[in-house]
PALOSE-631770 format. One line per 5 residues: number of its first residue (from 1); for each residue x, y, z of C-alpha. Coordinates in nm, 4 decimals. Each point is the difference from the previous one (the first is absolute). Example, Ala and Ser with C-alpha at 12.3 -4.5 7.8 and 13.67 -1.06 7.14 Angstrom:
2
1) 1.2300/-0.4500/0.7800 ~ 0.1370/0.3440/-0.0660
// end
This chain:
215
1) 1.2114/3.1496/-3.4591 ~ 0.1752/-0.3024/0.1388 ~ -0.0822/-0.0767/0.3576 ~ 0.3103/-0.1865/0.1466 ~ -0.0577/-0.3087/0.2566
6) 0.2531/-0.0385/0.2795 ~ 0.0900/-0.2544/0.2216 ~ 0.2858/0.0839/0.2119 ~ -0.0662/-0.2005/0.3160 ~ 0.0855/-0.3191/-0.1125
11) 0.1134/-0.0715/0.3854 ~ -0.3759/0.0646/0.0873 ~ -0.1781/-0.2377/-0.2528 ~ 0.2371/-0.2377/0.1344 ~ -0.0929/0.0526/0.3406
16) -0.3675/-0.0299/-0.0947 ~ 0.0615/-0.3114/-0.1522 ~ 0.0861/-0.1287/0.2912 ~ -0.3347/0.0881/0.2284 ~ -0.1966/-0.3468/0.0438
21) -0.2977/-0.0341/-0.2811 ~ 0.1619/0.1982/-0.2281 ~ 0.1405/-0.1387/-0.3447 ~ 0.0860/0.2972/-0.2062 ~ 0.0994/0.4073/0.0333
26) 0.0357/0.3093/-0.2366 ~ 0.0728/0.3308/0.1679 ~ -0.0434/0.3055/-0.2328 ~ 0.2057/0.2661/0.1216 ~ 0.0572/0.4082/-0.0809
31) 0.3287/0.1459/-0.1202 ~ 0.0820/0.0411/0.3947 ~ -0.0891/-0.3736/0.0654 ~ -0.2588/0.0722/0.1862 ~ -0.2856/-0.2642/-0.0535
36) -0.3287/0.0576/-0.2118 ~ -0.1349/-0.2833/-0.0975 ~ 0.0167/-0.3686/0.1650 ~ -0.1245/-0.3070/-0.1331 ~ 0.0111/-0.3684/0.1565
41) -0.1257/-0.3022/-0.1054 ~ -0.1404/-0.1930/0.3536 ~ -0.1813/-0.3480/0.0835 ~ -0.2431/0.0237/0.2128 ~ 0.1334/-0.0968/0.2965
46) -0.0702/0.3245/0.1383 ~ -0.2316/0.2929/-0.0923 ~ 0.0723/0.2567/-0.2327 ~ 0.0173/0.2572/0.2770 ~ 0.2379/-0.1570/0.2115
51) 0.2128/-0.0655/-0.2751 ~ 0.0274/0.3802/-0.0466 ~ 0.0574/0.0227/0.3550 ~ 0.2846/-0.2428/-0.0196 ~ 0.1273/0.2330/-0.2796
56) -0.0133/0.3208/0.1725 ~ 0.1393/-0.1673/0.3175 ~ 0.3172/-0.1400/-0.1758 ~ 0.0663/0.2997/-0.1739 ~ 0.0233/0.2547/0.3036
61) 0.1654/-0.2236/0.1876 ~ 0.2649/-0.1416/-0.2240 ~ 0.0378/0.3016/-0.2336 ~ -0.1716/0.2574/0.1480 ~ -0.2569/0.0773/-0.2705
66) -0.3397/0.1412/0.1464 ~ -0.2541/-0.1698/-0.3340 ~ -0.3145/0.0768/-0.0302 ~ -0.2181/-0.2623/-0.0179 ~ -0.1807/0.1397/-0.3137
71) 0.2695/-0.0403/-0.1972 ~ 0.0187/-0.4062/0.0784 ~ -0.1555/-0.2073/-0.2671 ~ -0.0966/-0.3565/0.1288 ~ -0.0939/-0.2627/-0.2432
76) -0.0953/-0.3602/0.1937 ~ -0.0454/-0.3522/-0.1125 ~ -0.0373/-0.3128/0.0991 ~ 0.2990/-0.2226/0.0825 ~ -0.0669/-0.3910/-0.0350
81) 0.0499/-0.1906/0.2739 ~ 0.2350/-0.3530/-0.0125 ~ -0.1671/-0.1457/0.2841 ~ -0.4149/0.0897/-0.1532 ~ 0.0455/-0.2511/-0.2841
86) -0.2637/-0.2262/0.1854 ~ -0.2732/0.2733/0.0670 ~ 0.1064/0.1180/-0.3568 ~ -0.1238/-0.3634/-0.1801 ~ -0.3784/0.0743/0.2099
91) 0.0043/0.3915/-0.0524 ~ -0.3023/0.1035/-0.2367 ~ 0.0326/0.0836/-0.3523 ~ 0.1096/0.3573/-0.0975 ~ -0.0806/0.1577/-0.2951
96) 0.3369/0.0764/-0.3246 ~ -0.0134/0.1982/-0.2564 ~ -0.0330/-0.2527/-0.3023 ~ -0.0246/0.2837/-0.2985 ~ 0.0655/0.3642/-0.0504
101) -0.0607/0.2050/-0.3152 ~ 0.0672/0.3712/-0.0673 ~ -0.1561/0.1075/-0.3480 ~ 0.1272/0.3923/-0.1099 ~ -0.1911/0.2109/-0.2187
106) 0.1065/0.3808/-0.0418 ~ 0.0056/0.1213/0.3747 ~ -0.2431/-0.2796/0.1507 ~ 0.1461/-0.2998/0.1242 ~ -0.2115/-0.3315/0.1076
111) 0.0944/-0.2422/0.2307 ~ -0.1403/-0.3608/0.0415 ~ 0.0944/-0.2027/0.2527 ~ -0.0873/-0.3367/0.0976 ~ 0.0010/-0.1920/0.3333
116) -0.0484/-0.3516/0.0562 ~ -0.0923/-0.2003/0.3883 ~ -0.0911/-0.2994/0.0158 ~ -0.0436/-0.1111/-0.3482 ~ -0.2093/0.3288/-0.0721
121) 0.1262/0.3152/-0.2018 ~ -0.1091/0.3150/0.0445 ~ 0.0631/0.3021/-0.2061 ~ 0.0010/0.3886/0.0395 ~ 0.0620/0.2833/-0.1887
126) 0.0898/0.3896/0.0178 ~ 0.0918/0.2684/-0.2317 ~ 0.1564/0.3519/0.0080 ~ 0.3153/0.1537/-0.0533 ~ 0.2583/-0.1447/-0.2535
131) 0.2794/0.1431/0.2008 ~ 0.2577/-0.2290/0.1471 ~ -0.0823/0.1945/0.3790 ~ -0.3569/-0.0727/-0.0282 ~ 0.0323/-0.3631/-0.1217
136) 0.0725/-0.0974/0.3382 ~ -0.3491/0.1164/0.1345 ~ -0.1719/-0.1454/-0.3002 ~ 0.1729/-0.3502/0.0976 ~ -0.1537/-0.0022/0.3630
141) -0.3478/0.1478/-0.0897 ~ -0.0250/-0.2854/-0.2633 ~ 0.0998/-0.2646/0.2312 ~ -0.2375/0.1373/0.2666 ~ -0.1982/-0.0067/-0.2940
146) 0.0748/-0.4277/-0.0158 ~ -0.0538/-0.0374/0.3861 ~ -0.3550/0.1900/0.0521 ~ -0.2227/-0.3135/0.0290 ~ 0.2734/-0.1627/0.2009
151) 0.0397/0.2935/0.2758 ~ -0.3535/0.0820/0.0364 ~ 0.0310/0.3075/0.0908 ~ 0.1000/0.4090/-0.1878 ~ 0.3231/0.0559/-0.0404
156) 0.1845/0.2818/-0.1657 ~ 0.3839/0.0535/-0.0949 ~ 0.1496/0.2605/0.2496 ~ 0.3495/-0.0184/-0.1303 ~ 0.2414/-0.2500/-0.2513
161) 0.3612/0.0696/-0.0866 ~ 0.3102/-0.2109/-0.1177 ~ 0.2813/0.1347/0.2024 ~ 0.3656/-0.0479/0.0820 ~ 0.1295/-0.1372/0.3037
166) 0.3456/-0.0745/0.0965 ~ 0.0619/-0.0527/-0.3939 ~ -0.3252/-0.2332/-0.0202 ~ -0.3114/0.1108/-0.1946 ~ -0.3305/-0.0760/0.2567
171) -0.3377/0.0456/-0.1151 ~ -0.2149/0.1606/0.2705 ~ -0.3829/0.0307/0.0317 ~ -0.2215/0.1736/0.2590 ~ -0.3713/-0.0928/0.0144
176) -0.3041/0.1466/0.1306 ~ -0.2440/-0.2797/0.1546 ~ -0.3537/0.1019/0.0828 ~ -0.0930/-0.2897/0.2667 ~ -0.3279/-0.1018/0.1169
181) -0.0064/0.1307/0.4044 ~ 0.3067/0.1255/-0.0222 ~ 0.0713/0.2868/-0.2347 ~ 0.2719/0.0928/-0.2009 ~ 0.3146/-0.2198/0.0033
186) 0.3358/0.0517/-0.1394 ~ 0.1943/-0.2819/-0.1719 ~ 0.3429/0.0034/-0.0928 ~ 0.1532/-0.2656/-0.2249 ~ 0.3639/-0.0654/-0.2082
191) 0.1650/-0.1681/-0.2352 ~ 0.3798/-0.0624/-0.1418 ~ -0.0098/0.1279/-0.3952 ~ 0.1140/-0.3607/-0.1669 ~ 0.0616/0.1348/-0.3286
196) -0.3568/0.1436/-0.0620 ~ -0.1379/0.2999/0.2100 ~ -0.3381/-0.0247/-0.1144 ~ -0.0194/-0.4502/0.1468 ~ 0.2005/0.1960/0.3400
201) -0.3173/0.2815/0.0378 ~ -0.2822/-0.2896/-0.0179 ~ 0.2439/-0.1869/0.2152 ~ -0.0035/0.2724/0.2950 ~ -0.3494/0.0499/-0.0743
206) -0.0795/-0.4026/0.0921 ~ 0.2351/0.0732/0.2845 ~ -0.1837/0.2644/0.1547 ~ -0.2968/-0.1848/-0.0309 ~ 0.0630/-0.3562/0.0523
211) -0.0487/-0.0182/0.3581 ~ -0.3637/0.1288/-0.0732 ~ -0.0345/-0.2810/-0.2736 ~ 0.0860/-0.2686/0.1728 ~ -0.2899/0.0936/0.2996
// end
């Protein structure tokens, strides 16, 4: 069975476009145009749940489209700032992925991936399923893998995906912190897919994390 996608409010992904903070908009619609799935590639100028706000705002006001906010994808990143290229020459260190490896054999895939700060590598591994939905979980547990002397601290891999937004592939990667006085923590990282999905999923993973790593 073929599941068709629709998109029949251009007007609206326009209009989203336009919301401060946000770069990029896809809105999947039904047969009726009536919106099911919206995704929207932010900075982080503002938090993800105002941004949905903004969203839901524009939409009853200008087209008046009640959304849900469950159906609202957000997917943040950092936006480099002209004016921080001072504070950027003293900034500490962060961590790049230097290496990755992914070694098949039958239905068990291995990844290796190596990560490099300040002149030192460090390397992780994972393995599991060979499928090309699970290889994007077996990227981020390896690389969390690579960072586990670094952080200090357990952390697990609640959730990694490549997905489309507004025609751009982002890699997105939810983490699970356990934190010393302080309990479980959510992090959420991302990262533009620059030809390779598997470099973009260690990419969000050092993204999520990279606050943490640099103290």
């Amino acid at each position: 069975m073929t599941v068709t996608t629709l998109r029949l409010l251009p007007d609206l992904e326009d209009a989203l476009r336009q919301i401060p903070g946000i770069k990029a908009a896809s809105v999947v619609t039904s047969a009726d145009a009536t919106p099911t799935e919206i995704h929207v590639l932010a900075n982080t100028a503002k938090s993800a749940k105002q941004i949905v706000r903004d969203i839901q705002s524009l939409a009853m006001a200008r087209y008046d489209l009640d959304i849900d906010h469950r159906i609202v994808s957000v997917v943040q990143f950092d936006e480099p700032d002209e004016g921080d290229s001072a504070e950027a020459d003293i900034a500490p260190p962060r961590p790049v992925v230097s290496g990755i490896t992914i070694h098949m054999s039958g239905e068990t895939a291995t990844a290796t991936i190596t990560v490099t700060l300040g002149g030192g590598s460090f390397e992780g591994s994972a393995s599991g399923s060979a499928s090309l939905s699970a290889r994007p979980r077996l990227v981020a547990n390896a690389t969390l893998g690579a960072l586990h002397e670094l952080l200090g601290t357990p952390a697990e891999v609640d959730h990694a995906a490549v997905v489309q937004v507004g025609g751009r592939a982002v890699a997105v990667s939810v983490l699970t912190l356990n934190v010393p006085r302080q309990g479980e923590q959510l992090m959420t990282g991302s990262a533009l897919v620059r030809g390779d999905e598997a470099d973009a999923v260690a990419r969000s993973v050092l993204d999520a994390l990279n606050r943490r790593l640099a103290g």
